[in-house]
N, C-alpha and C positions, 0 to 999 in steps of 0.2 A: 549492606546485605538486607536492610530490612526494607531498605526501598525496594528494590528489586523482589523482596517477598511479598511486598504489596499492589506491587504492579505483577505479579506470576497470578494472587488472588480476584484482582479484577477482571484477569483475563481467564481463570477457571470460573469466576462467578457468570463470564456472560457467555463461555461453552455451555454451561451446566442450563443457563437461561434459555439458549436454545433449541437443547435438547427438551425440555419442560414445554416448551411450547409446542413442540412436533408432537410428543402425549399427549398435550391438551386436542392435538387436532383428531388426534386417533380416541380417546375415551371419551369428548365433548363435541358428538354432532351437533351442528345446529342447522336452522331451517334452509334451505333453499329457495332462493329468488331468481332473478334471473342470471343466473351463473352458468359457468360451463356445465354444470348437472344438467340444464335445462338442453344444450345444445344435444349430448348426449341421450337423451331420451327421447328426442325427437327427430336425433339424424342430423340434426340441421347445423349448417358451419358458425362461430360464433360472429362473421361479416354479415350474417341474415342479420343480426340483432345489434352489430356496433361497426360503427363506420370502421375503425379497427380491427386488421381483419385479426389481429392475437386476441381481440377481445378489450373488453374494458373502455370507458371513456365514454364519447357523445355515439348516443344511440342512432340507428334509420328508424325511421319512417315506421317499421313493421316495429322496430324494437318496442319504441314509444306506445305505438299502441298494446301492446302485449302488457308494459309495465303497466299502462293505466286501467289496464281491465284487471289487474292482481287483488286479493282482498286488502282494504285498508290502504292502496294508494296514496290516496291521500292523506292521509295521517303522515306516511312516510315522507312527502316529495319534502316536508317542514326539515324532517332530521337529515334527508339526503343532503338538503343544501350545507348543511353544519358538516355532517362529518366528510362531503367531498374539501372543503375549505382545511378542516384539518388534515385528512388526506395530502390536501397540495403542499400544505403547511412540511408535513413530516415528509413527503415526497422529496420535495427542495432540499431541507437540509440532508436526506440523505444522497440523493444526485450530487451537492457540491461536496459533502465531505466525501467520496469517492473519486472527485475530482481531484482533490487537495493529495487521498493516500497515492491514487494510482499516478501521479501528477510526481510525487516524491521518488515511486519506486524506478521509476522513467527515466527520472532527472539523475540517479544515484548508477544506473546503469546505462544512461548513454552520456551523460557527461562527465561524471566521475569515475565511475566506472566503480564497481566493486571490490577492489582492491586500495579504493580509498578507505573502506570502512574494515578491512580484513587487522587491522592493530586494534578495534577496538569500535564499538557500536558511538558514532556521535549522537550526543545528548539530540540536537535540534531534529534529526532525523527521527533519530528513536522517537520521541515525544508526538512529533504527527505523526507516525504509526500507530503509536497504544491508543491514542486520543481518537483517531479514527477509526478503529478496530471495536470501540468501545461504541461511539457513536453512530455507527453503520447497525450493528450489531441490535441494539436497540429500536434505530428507526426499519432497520427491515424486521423484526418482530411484530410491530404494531402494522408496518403495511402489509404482509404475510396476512396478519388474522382482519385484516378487512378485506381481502383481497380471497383468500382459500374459506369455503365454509365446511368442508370436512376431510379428512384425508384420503377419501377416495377422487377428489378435485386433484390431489395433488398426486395422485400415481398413476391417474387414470386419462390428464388432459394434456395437450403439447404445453400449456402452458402452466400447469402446474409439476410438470416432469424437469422442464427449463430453471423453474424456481428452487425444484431440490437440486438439482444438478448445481446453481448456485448456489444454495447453503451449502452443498458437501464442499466446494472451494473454497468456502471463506472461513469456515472450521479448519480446515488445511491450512490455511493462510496465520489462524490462530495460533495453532497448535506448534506450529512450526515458530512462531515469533515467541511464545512460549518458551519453545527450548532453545533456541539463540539467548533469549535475555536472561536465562537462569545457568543454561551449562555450556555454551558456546563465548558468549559475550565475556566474562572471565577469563577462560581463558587465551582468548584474544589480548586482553589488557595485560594477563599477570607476564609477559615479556617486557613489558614497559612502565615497570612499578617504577626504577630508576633513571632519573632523566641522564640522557647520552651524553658525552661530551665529545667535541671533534678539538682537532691538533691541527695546526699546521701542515700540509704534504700528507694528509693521510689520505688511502687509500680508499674507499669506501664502492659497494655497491647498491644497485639498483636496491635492492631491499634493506641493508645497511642503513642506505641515506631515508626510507619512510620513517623511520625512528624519529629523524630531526623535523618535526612536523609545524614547532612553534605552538604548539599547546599543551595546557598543564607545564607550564616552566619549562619546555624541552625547546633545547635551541631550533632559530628558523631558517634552515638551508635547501639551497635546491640545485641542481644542476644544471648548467647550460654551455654545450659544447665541448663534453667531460670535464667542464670545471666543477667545483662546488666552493659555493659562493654561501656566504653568514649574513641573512638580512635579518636576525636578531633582533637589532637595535633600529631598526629603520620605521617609520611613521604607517610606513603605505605596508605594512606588513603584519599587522594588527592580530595576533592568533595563528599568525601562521597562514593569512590567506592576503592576497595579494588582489584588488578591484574586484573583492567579491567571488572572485571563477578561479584564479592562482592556487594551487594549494602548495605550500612547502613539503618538502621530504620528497618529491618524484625530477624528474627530468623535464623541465619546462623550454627546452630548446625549439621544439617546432611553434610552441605556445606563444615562447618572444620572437617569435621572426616577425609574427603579429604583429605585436605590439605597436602603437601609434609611438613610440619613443627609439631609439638607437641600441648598439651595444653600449653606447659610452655610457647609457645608466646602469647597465650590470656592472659593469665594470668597475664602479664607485665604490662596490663593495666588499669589503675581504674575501679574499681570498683564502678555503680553509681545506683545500684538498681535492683529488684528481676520482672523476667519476670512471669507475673498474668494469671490466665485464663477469659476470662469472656465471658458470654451466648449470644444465639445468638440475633444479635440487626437486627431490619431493617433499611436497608440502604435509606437515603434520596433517593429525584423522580430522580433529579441528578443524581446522582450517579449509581443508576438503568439505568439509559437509557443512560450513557456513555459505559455500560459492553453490556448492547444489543447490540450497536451500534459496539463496540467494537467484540465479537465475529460474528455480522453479517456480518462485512468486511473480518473477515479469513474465515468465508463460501461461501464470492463471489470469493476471493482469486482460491478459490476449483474450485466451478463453473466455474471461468474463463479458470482454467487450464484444463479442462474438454472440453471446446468448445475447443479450441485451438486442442487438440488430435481428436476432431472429425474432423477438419479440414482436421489435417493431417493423423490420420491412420484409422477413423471412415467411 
């Protein structure tokens, strides 16, 4: 419990973070340079001033000359060079670690699909979520306030409307992973506090047999061709996962048809009972609003990547 209260706490400290910063942009005007304010007051699209037509980056012709007629030019081109360096600096890591989260949520619902994770939030998953929740979080704060110089930049330009329209997703994204890991994630797991045992000739279903998952002590069974089969004790079955992609506890029939090997290696194995069909059930409130929750974040995933292109080629 107390992890999970410390991981609930780093994830309200860095909501709370960026709400503090969106105040900072509304009670701490600061000057304007050549930013959308300027495009704005002169009518003029932000492609007169940067080969980019969202703005930002290597100026034209006109931009350049505009920046070097500013007062104190020069003074600045010394700091510009510095802080676009850190700029790229925190740029990068936040591009790859966006990579890494939306790269996980991708891989969990089109390979795994979501119902691998419906008994219980995996550790390795979970962890590149928080980690990059945290780290996103932070590197788009500091690119936000080099980027926005007042909150009228950000309600008032396509590109700073784009920007909020992404914070408000990625608080969503928060908040919601928030209440998975403190009131979802429980009780997911409290069905599985006691590790299963299977018999001989038992009958078992599709949902039945996720239990036997091979982790945390819980035997490693799977299904192939309504048998169910105990790879337990087998080498290549490590946790419950089979070359990495395998996962015990599901119906891996159409999986091993693949396989570079035969039937005759399943078959090596005990035999521990007859995969069952049975009708459909409703799923607990749980478990329902861990799958919404669940497919709503591969829809903001989309969404996100969607503003990003309007960014750049929109």
């Amino acid at each position: 419990m107390s992890g999970r209260n410390r991981m609930l706490n780093v994830i309200s400290s860095l909501f709370i973070g960026i709400c503090v910063m969106l105040s900072c942009l509304v009670l701490v005007p600061q000057p304007a340079e050549a930013t959308e304010e300027y495009a704005k007051e002169t009518g003029q699209p932000c492609a007169a001033c940067h080969l980019n037509p969202g703005g930002g980056g290597e100026l034209t012709a006109a931009g350049k000359i505009f920046a070097a007629t500013q007062p104190g030019s020069a003074e600045k081109a010394e700091s510009t060079v510095i802080a676009k360096g850190v700029r790229l600096a925190v740029g990068y890591i936040h591009f790859l670690t966006a990579i890494f989260w939306f790269g996980t949520i991708l891989y969990v619902h089109l390979i795994l699909k979501p119902a691998y994770a419906a008994s219980g939030l995996p550790r390795g998953e979970l962890r590149v979520g928080v980690i990059s929740m945290i780290v996103m979080g932070i590197t788009g704060v500091i690119l936000t306030l080099y980027r926005i110089s007042s909150f009228e930049v950000l309600l008032h330009t396509r590109f700073g409307i784009l920007l909020l329209l992404k914070i408000l997703l990625y608080l969503v994204m928060v908040t919601s992973a928030a209440f998975v890991i403190t009131v979802i994630g429980p009780r997911l797991k409290a069905k599985r506090k006691e590790p299963p045992t299977v018999d001989q000739n038992d009958e078992l279903t599709l949902e039945s047999l996720a239990a036997f998952d091979g982790q945390d002590g819980r035997p490693a069974c799977f299904a192939f061709e309504g048998t169910i089969y105990d790879a337990t004790h087998s080498k290549l079955w490590k946790q419950g996962v089979h070359m990495g992609r395998h996962h015990a506890g599901s119906d891996l029939t159409e999986a091993l048809q693949l396989a570079p090997h035969g039937r005759e290696k399943v078959e090596t194995m005990a035999v521990v009972g007859k995969l069952v069909a049975t009708g459909p059930r409703k799923a607990p409130l749980h478990e329902r609003i861990f799958f919404f929750m669940a497919y709503m974040n591969l829809a903001i995933v989309f969404m996100i990547t969607l503003i990003l292109s309007l960014w750049r080629w929109g």
